[in-house]
N, C-alpha and C positions, 0 to 999 in steps of 0.2 A: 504494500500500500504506500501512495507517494503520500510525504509529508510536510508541511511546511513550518517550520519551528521559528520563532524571531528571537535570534540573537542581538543581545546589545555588546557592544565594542566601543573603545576608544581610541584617539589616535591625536595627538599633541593637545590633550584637553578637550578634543569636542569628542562629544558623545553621538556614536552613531548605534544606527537600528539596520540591520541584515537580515536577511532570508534565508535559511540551511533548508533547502528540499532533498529529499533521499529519497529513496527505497526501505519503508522501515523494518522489511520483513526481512533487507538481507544483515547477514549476521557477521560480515567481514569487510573489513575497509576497500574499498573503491577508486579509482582514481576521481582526482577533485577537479572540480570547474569552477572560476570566477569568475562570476558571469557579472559585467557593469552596464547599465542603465544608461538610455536615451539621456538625452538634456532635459526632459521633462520631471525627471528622475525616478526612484526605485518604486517600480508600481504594478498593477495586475499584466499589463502590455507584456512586462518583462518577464516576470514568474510565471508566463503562460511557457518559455523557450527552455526555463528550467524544471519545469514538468516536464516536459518530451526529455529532457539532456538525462531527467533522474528513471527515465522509464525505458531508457537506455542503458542503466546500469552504472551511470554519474552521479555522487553525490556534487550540489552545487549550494555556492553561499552568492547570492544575491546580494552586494555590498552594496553599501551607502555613499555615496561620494559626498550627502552635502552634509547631514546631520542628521540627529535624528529629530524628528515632528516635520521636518523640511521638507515638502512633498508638495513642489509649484503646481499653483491650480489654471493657469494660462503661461501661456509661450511669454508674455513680459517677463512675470515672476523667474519660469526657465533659464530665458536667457540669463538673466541678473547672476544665478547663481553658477550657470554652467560657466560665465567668465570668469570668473576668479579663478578656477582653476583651468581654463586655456590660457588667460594670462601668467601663470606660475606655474609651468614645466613641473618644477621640481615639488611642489608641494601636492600636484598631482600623482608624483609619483610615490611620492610618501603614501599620501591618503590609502592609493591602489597598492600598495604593499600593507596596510595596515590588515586590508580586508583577505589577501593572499595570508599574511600568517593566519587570522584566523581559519580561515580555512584548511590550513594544513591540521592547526590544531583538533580539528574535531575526530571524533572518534571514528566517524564516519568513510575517515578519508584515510587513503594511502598517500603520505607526505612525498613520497618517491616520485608519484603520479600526478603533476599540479601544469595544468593548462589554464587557457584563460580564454574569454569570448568576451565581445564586447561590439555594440550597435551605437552609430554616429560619434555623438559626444564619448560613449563607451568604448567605443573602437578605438577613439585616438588615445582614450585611457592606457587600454592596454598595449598598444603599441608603444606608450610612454615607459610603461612596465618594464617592457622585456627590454626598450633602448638601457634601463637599469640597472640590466644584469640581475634583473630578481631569475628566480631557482622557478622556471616552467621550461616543460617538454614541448610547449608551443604553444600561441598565441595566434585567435582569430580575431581580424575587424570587417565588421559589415559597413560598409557606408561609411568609416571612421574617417575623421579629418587625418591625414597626411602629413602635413607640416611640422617641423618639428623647431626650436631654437638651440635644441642640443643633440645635432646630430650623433649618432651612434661611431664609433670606432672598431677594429678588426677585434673580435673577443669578447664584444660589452653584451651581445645578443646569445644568452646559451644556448637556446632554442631555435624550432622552426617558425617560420610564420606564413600568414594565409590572409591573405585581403581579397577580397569580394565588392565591386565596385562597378557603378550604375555608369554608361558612357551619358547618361543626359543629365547627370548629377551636379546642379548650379549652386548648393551649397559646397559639396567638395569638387571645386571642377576636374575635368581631363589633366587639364595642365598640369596639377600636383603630382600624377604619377610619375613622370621620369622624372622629376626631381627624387621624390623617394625611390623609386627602383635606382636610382644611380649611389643615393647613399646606403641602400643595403648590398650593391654591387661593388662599394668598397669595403664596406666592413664584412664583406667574406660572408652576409645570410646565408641561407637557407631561405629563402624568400617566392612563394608561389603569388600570383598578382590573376585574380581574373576578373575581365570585363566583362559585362553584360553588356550588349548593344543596345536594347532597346528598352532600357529601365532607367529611374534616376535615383534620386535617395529615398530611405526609408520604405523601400520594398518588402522589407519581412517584417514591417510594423500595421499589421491589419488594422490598428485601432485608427492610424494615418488620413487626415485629411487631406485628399489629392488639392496639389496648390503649384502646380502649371511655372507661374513667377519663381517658384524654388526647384522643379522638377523631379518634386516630392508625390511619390504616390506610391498604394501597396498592389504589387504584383501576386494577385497567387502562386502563377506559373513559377518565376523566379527564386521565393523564398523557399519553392517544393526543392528543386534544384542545386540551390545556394546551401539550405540542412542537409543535403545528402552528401554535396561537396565535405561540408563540415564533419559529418560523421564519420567518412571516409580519412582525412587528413587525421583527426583523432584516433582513429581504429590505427591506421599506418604508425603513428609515432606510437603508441604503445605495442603495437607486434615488432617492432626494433628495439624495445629491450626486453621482450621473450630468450 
């Protein structure tokens, strides 16, 4: 039976509120998922991807990026809080490491086995992660923003990574990709890149108001696609240390 437990956590003084969904019948630790939230932040949208991840055989912690009670109720409130941490790299990275150890810590998880996914605002979370040097076998971004102010070096990435990206996407355009494929093409990634032609951002977000001026809208076809991608890239990095 999947579950959904609310863990509180901390992380330089604020107090945040997480999601731990599993499997509760199975009786051995799992490899873990940190799974981060839209810009809208940590909400049903999201914990709908970490039921499919836990019914898959993932334990996953649904982190908090902003606080806990913090749960914007329009795109102003969103944005307000998703800048603070686009504008400070590094305290993003913190944050998403706070929510990575919890996650190892839980009983649930196999510390050994620690991935990460992450949609738009989430994406560039995790992609900020693994620039880190945090401890994952690999890191997916949906739609994540690209850019980065501290690029990665040969060694800083332990992992693989997998980006998934809309070619009509006006929030994160075309153009950012060869700037990031050229910085994971120096620092020696691991780095798989696919485009989707005919989709723009926010494809695997059903709850998505299609909005044309941002080339924003949810694809069914696509996010069928894009999880099975996912699942595959995750199944591959754990049959390599069988």
């Amino acid at each position: 039976m999947i579950t959904r437990t609310l863990i509180p956590y901390e992380h330089e003084g604020t107090p945040l509120e997480g999601v731990m969904v599993a499997d509760a019948a199975c009786q051995v630790p799992r490899p873990g998922v940190l799974l981060v939230h839209e810009f809208t932040g940590l909400g049903e949208y999201v914990l709908a991807h970490a039921d499919r991840l836990a019914a898959e055989g993932y334990a996953v912690f649904a982190c908090d990026m902003y606080g806990a009670g913090i749960r914007p109720q329009n795109h102003s409130e969103a944005s307000h809080h998703s800048r603070i941490y686009r504008g400070n790299r590094r305290l993003m990275r913190r944050r998403a490491q706070a929510g990575l150890t919890t996650l190892a810590a839980s009983p649930f998880v196999d510390a050994a086995k620690l991935l990460a996914l992450g949609f738009s605002f989430g994406g560039c979370t995790v992609l900020e992660l693994a620039r880190s040097g945090a401890d994952l076998l690999g890191a997916a971004s949906f739609y994540g923003y690209l850019n980065t102010p501290f690029p990665c070096s040969p060694g800083d990435i332990r992992g693989k990574l997998l980006v998934l990206h809309g070619a009509q996407d006006k929030v994160v355009p075309m153009d950012e990709i060869p700037t990031f494929a050229e910085e994971m093409e120096r620092a020696g990634t691991d780095c798989r890149i696919m485009i989707y032609t005919d989709v723009g951002h926010g494809f695997s977000n059903e709850t998505l108001v299609t909005d044309p001026s941002t080339g924003s809208a949810y694809c069914p076809k696509t996010a069928g696609r894009a999880w099975g991608t996912l699942l595959r890239f995750y199944a591959e990095l754990l049959n390599e240390m069988e």
